[in-house]
C-alpha positions as CSV (number, residue, x, y, z in Angstrom):
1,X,-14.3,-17.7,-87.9
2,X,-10.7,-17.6,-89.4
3,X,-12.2,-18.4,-93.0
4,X,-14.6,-14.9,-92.0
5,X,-11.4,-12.8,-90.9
6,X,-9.8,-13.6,-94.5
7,X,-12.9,-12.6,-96.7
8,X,-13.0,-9.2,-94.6
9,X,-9.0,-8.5,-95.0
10,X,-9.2,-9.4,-98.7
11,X,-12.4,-7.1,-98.9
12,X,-10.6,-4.2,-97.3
13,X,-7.5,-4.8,-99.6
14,X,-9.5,-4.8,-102.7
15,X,-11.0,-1.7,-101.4
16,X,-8.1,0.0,-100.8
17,X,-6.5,-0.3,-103.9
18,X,-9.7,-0.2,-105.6
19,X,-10.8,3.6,-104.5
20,X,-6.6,4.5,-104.8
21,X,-7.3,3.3,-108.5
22,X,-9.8,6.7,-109.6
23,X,-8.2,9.0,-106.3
24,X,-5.6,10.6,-104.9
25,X,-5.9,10.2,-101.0
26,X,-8.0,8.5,-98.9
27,X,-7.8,11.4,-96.2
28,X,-9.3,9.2,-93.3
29,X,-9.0,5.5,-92.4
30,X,-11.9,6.1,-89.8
31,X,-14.0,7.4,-92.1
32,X,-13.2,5.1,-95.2
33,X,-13.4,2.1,-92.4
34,X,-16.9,3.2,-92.0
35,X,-17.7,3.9,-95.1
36,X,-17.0,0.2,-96.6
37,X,-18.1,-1.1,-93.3
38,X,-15.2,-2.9,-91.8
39,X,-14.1,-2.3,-88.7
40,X,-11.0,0.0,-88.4
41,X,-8.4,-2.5,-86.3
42,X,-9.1,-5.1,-89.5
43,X,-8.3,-2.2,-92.0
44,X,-5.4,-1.2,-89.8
45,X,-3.9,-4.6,-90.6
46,X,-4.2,-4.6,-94.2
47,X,-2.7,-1.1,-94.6
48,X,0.1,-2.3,-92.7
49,X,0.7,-5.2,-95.0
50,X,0.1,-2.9,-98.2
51,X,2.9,-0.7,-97.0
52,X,5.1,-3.9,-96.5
53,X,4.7,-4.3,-100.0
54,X,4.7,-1.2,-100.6
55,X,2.0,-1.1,-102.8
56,X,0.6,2.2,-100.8
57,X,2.3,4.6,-98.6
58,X,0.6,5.8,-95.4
59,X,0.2,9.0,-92.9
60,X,-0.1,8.6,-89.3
61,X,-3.1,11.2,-88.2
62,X,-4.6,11.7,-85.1
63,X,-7.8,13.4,-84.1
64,X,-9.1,14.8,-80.9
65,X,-13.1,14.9,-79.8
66,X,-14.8,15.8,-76.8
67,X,-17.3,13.9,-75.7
68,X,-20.3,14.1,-72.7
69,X,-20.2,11.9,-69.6
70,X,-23.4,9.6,-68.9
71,X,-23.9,13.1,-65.9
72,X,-23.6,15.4,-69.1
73,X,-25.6,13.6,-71.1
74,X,-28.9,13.8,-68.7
75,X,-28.0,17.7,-68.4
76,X,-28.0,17.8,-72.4
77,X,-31.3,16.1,-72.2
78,X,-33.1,17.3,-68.8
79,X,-31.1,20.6,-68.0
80,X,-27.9,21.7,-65.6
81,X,-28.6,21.2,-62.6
82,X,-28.4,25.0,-61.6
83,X,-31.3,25.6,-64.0
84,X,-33.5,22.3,-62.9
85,X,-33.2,24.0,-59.3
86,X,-34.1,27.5,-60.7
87,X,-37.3,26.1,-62.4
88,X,-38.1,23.9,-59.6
89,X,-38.5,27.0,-57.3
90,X,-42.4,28.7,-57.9
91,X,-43.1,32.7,-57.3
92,X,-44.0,32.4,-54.2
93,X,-40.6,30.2,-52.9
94,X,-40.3,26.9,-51.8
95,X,-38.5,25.5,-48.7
96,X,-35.7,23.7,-48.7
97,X,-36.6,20.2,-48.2
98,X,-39.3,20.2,-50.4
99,X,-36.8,21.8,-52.9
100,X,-34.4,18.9,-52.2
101,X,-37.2,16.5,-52.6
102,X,-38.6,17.8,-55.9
103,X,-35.3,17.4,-57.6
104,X,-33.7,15.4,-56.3
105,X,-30.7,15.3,-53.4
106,X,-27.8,15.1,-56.1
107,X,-29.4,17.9,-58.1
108,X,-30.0,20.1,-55.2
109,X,-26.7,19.6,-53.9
110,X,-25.2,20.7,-57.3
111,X,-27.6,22.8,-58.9
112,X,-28.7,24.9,-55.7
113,X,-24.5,26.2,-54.8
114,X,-24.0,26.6,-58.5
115,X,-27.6,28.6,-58.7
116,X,-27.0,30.8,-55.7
117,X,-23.2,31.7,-57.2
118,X,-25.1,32.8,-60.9
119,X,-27.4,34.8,-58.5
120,X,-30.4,33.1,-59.8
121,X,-31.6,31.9,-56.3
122,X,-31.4,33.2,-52.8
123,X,-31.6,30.4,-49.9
124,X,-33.0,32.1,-46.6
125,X,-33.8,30.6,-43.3
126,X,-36.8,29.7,-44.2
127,X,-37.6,29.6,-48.1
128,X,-35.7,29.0,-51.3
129,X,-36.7,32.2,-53.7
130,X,-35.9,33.2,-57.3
131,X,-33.7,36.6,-57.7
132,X,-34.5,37.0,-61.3
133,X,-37.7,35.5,-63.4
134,X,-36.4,33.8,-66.2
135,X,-32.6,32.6,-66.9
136,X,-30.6,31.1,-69.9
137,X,-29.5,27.3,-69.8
138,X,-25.8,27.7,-71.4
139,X,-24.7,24.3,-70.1
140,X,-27.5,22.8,-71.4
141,X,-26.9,24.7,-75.1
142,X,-22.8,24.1,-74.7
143,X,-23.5,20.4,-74.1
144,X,-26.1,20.1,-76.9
145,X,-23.4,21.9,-78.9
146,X,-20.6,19.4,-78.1
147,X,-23.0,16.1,-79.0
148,X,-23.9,17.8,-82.0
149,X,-20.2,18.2,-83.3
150,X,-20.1,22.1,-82.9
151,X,-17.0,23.9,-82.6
152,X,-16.6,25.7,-78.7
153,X,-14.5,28.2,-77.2
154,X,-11.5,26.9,-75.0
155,X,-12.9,28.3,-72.0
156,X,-16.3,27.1,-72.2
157,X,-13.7,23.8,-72.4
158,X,-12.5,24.6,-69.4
159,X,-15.6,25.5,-67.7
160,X,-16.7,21.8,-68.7
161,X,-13.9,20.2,-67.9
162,X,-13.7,21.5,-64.6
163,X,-17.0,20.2,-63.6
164,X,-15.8,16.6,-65.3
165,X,-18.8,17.0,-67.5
166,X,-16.6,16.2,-70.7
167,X,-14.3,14.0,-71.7
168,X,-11.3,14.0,-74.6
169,X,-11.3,10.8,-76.8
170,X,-8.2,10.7,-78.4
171,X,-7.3,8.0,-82.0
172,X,-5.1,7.9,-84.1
173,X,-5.8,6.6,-87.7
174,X,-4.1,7.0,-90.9
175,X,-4.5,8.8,-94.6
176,X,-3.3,6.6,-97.6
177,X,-1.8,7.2,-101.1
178,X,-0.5,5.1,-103.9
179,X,3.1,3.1,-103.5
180,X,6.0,2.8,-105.4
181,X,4.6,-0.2,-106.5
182,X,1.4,-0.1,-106.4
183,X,-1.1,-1.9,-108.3
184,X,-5.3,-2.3,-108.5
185,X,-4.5,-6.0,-107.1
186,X,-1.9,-7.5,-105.0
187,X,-0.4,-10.2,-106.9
188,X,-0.1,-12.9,-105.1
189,X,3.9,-13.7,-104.7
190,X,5.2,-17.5,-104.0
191,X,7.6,-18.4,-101.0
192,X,8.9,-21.8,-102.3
193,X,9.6,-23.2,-106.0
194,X,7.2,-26.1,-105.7
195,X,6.8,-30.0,-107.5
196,X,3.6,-28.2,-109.1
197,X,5.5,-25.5,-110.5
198,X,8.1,-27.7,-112.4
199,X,4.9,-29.7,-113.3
200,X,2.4,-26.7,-114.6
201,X,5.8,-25.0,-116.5
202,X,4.2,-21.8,-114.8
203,X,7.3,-21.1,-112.4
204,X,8.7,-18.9,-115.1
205,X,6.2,-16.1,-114.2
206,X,6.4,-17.1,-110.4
207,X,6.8,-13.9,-108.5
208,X,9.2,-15.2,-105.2
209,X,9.0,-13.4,-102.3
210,X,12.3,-11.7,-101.4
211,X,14.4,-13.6,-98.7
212,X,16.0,-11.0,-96.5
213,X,19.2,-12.1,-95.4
214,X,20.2,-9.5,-93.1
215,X,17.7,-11.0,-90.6
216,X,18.6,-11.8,-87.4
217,X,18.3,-14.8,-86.3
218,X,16.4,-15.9,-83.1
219,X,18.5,-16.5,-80.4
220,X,19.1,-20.1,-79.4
221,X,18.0,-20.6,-75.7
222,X,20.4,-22.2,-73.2
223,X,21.4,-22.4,-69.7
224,X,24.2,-20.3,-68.3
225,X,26.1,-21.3,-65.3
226,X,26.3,-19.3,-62.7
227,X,29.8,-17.7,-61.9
228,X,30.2,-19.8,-58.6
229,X,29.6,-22.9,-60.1
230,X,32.1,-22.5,-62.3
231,X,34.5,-21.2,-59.8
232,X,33.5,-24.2,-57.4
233,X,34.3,-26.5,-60.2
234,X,37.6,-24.9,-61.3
235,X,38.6,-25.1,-57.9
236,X,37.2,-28.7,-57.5
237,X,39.9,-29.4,-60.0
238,X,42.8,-28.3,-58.2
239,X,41.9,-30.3,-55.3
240,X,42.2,-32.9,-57.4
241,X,45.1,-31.7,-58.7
242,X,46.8,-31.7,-55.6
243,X,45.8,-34.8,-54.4
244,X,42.9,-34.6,-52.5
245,X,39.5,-36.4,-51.4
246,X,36.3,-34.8,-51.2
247,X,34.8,-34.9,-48.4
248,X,30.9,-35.6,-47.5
249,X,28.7,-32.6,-46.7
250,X,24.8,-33.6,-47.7
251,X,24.6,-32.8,-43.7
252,X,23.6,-29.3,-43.7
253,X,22.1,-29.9,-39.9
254,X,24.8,-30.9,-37.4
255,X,25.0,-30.9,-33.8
256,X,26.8,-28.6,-31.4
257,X,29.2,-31.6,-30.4
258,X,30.6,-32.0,-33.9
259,X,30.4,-28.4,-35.0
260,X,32.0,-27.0,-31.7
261,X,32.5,-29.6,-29.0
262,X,34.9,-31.6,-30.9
263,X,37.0,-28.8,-32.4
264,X,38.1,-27.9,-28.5
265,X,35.9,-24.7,-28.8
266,X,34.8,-23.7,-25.2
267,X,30.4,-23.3,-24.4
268,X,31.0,-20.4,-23.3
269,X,32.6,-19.3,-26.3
270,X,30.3,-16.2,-28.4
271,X,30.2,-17.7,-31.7
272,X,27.7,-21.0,-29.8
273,X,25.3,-17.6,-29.1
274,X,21.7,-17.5,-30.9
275,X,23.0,-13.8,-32.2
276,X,25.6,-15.8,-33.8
277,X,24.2,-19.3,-34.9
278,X,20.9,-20.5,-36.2
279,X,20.0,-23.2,-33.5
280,X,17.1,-25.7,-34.8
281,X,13.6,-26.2,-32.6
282,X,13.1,-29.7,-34.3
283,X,14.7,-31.9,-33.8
284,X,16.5,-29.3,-31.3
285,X,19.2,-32.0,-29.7
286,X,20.3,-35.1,-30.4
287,X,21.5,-38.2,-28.8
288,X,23.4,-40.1,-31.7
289,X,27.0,-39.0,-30.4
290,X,30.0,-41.6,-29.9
291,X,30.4,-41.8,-26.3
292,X,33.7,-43.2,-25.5
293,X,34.8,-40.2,-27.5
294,X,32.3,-37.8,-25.9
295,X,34.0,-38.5,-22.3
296,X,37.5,-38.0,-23.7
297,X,36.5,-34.9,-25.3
298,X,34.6,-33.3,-21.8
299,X,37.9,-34.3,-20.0
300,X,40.2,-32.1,-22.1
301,X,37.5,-29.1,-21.9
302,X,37.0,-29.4,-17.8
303,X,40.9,-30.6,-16.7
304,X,42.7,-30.4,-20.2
305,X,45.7,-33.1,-21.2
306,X,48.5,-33.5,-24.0
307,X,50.3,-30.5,-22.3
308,X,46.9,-28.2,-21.8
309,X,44.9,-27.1,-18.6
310,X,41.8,-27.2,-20.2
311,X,38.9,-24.3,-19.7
312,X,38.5,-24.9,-16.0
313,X,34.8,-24.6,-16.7
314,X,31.8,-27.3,-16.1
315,X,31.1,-29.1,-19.3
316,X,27.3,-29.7,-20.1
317,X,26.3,-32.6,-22.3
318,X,22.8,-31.2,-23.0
319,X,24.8,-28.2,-24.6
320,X,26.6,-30.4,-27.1
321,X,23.7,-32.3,-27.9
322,X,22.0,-28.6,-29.7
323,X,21.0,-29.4,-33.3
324,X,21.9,-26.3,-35.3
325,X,22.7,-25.4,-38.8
326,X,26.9,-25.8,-39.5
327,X,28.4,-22.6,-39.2
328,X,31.4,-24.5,-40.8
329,X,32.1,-27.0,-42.9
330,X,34.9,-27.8,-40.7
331,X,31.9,-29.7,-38.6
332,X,32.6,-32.0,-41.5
333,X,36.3,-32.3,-41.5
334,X,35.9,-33.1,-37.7
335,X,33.8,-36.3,-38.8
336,X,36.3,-37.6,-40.8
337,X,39.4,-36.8,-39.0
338,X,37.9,-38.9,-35.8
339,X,37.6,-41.6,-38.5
340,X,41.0,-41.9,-39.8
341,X,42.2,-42.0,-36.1
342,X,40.4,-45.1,-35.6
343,X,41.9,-46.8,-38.4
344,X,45.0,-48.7,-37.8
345,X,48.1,-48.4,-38.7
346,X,48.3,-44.4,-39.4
347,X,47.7,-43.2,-43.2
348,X,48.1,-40.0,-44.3
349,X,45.2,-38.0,-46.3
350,X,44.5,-34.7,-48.0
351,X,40.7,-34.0,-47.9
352,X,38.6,-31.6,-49.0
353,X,34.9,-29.9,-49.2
354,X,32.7,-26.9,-50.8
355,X,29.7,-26.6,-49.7
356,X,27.1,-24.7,-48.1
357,X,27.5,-22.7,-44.1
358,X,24.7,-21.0,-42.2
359,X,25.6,-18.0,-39.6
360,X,23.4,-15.6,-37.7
361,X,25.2,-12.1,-39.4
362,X,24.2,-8.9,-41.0
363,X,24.0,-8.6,-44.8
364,X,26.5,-6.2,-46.4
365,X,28.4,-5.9,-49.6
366,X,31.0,-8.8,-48.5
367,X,28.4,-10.8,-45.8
368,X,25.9,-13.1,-46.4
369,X,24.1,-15.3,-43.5
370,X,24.2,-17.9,-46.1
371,X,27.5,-18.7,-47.9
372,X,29.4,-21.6,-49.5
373,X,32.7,-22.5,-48.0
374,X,35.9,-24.4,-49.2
375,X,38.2,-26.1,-46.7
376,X,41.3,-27.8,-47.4
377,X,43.0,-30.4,-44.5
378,X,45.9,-32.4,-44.8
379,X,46.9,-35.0,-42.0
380,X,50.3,-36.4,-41.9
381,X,53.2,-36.5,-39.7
382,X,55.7,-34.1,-38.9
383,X,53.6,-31.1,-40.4
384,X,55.3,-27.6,-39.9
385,X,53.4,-24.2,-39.9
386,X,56.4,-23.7,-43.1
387,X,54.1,-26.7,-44.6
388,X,50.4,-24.7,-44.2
389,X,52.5,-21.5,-45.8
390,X,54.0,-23.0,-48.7
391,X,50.1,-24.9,-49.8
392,X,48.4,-21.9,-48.9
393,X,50.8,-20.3,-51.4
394,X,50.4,-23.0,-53.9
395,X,46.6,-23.0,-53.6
396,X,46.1,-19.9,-53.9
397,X,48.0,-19.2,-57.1
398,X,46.4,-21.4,-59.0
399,X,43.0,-19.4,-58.2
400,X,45.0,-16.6,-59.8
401,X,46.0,-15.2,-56.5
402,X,49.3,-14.3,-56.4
403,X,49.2,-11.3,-54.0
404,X,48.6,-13.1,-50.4
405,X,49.7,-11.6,-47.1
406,X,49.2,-13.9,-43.3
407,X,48.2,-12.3,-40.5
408,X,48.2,-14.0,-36.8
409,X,45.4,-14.8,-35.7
410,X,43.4,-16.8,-32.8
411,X,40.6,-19.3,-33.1
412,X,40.1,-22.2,-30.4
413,X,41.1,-25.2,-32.3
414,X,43.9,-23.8,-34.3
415,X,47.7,-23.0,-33.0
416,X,49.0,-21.4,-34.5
417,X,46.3,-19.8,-36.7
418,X,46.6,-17.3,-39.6
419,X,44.5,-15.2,-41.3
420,X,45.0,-14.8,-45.8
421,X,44.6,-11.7,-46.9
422,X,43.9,-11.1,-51.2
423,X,44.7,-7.9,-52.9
424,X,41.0,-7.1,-54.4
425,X,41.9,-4.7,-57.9
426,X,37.9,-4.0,-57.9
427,X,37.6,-2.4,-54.5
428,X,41.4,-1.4,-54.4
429,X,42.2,-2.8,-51.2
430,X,43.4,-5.9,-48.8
431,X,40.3,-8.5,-48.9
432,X,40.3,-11.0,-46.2
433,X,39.3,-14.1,-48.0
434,X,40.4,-17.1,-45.4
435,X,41.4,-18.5,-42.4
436,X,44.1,-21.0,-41.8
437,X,46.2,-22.7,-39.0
438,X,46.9,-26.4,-37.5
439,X,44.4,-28.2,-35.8
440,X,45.6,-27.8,-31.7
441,X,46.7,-31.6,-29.7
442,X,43.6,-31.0,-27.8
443,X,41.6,-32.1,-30.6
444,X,43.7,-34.2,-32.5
445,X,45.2,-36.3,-29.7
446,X,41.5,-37.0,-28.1
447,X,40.6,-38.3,-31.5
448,X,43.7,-41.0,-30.9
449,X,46.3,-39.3,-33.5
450,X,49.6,-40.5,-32.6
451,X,52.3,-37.9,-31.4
452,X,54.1,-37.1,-34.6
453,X,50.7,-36.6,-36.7
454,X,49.6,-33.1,-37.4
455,X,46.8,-32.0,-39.3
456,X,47.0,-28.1,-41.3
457,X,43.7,-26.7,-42.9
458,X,42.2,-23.7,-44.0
459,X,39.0,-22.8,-45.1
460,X,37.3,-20.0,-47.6
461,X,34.2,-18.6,-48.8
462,X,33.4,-19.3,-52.4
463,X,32.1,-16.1,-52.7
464,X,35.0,-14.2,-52.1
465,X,37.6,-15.6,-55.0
466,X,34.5,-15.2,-57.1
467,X,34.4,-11.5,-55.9
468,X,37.7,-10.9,-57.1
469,X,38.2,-13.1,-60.6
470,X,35.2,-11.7,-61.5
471,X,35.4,-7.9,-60.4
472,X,32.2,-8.0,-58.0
473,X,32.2,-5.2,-55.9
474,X,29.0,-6.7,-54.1
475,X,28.2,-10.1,-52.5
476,X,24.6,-9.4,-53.2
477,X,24.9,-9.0,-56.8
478,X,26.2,-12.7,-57.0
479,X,24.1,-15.0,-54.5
480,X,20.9,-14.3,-53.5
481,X,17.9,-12.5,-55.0
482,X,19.0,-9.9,-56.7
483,X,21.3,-11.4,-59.1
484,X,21.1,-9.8,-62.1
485,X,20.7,-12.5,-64.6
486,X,22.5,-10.8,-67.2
487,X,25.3,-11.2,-65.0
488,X,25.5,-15.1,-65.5
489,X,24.2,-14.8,-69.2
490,X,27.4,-13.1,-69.7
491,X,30.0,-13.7,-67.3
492,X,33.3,-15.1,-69.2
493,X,34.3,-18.8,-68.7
494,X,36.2,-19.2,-65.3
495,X,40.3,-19.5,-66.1
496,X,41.6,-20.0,-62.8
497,X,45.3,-19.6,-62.9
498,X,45.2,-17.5,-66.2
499,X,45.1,-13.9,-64.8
């Protein structure tokens, strides 16, 4: 087949530049494709390779026709429908279902309205008659016209057209001439200076092909990482930095104990509300929970201790024992904080964690209900709220955040508990990008802290610093969906602390 496709390009080259050889123009590429008897879409190649070499030069053309639809072509051949009905009707009239059956339902229903508005026929109550005795067919000659290649008016065109009894076939072809190089045979040029030519002495009168140099090159594929991953490492590295461990978070399910429970954060409270959290059907509770610990901690919600009354409220184990997807990753610090209390004597640790949160919000430009979250906590004695200030400070700036304002704030395991504001220079405005405050006695004295320990933390999105190193005036248009791959192909490499 492939050995079939050469002989015919070869057969329409040599053509080519055999009739340019003794003429001017080929006018037609159709017509010469026809002519020679190759099929046009072969020819089309070969003049495009010619013109590479610019052994001919070439004209785009285009030609219109009109051409009869399979309905025309049966009028052509049979009549219009208006005159079948005409000559279907006899002197003395005919009635109207005999009519129909004689020619037909879809003649009738075409011919007989088209008849009656020529005033050919006259359709009464009880016969079909003729008005006239004899009548002209000048669909029937307009369409034999049209097959035939006969030039038409425009508006028996239009007349056609209207009735979709014509079509316009539309190609485009092309008319040749000689190139600035032409020549009654392509010579056939060499791409590489081979052992044979050295051995045959005939590289001399070698023609090489030309090696463009200007070319571009193709691009070389690779993979782009995404802006948050390199954020999340960057800031990976000034955990470590700073002296931290990283924390384990391959637990994207946790349970209501350890995600609210534990934290001193009431069952009552809105955030433990379906509107607010996605809560799992299977496994929907579960019963793997510490209970020495469990008792401690439903004392200090019902009756409170360490210098608190408590909520005053009935505590309900069933509720603690809801499976739901973290809210926070601070469901994770909570883990390892009841840990390190159990370990004996007291040592001091800085942990850490980014990864993924789950809450039940509405998207926007700066909400998602699936985000990534960083969260710092150090536990050590004597721990000041001046201590959370100057880290926060510290951390911050070496995300290249420099501008930082605190706002008080209230959440249930936190007192005193701060809000961190970021000047955003994209949106032109304060951007709220974490929470922060130390961890209340409730929580850490139930765990078995000593007196003197204290434990600060805060916690982030990812997405938000992202946001603003990268100018991201939508959340949307980083995670999710509709990232615009472009957008990681050619975001600039992450220089924390550089801006």
């Amino acid at each position: 087949m492939a050995a079939a496709d050469s002989d015919d390009k070869t057969r329409a080259e040599r053509s080519i530049l055999g009739f340019l050889q003794s003429n001017e123009v080929i006018s037609d590429s159709h017509q010469f494709a026809s002519s020679v008897g190759i099929g046009h879409s072969e020819l089309e190649s070969v003049i495009k390779s010619l013109c590479g070499f610019q052994l001919i030069e070439s004209q785009d053309i285009k030609k219109e026709r009109w051409l009869l639809t399979d309905e025309a072509k049966s009028y052509a051949l049979n009549g219009s429908p208006e005159a079948q009905v005409f000559w279907a009707v006899p002197a003395e009239g005919i009635s109207r279902a005999e009519l129909e059956k004689k020619v037909g339902s879809q003649i009738f229903k075409i011919g007989s309205s088209q008849a009656i508005k020529n005033k050919w026929v006259e359709i009464g109550k009880q016969l079909v008659s003729r008005k006239v005795d004899h009548v002209e067919d000048s669909v029937k000659d307009l369409l034999k016209n049209i097959e035939d290649g006969k030039m038409v008016d425009d508006k028996d065109i239009a007349t056609l057209k209207k009735r979709k009894l014509i079509t316009l076939q539309t190609w485009k072809g092309y008319s040749l001439k000689k190139g600035p190089k032409y020549a009654p045979e392509r010579k056939k040029v060499a791409t590489d200076l081979t052992r044979e030519h050295l051995l045959r002495g005939d590289w001399k009168d070698v023609e090489f092909k030309d090696y463009n140099l200007d070319v571009q090159e193709q691009p070389i594929e690779i993979g782009y990482l995404h802006p948050l991953l390199e954020v999340r490492e960057a800031i990976q590295n000034i955990f470590l930095q700073m002296g931290f461990e990283e924390m384990p978070t391959n637990n994207f399910v946790e349970s209501s104990f350890w995600n609210f429970d534990a934290l001193f954060q009431p069952q009552q409270h809105p955030a433990r509300d379906s509107h607010d959290t996605f809560f799992l059907k299977v496994p929907s509770t579960t019963r793997e929970l510490p209970e020495d610990y469990l008792e401690k901690v439903k004392q200090v919600h019902e009756i409170g201790g360490y210098g608190s009354l408590g909520y005053r409220y009935r505590w309900k184990r069933e509720e603690a024992e809801k499976n739901l997807l973290r809210t926070h990753t601070t469901a994770v610090s909570t883990r390892m904080l009841y840990l390190l209390a159990q370990k004996k004597p007291f040592t001091p640790k800085r942990y850490y964690s980014i990864d993924r949160v789950f809450r039940n919000e509405a998207v926007d430009r700066t909400h998602l209900a699936e985000f990534h979250q960083i969260e710092g906590v150090i536990c050590d004695r004597n721990l000041t709220l001046g201590h959370l200030i100057g880290v926060l400070n510290d951390f911050f700036a070496s995300l290249g955040m420099k501008k930082l304002r605190f706002k008080p704030a209230y959440n249930p395991y936190t007192e005193p508990s701060m809000e961190i504001f970021s000047y955003h220079e994209g949106l032109d405005k304060w951007v709220e990008v974490g929470n922060s405050g130390m961890f209340r006695p409730e929580m850490l004295r139930t765990m078995g802290f000593p007196e003197d320990v204290s434990v600060i933390a805060w916690g982030l999105s990812l997405e938000r610093p992202t946001m603003i190193l990268y100018g991201i005036n939508n959340i949307r248009d980083l995670f999710g969906p509709k990232v615009d791959f472009n957008l990681i192909k050619s975001s600039k490499i992450c220089r924390l602390g550089w801006q």
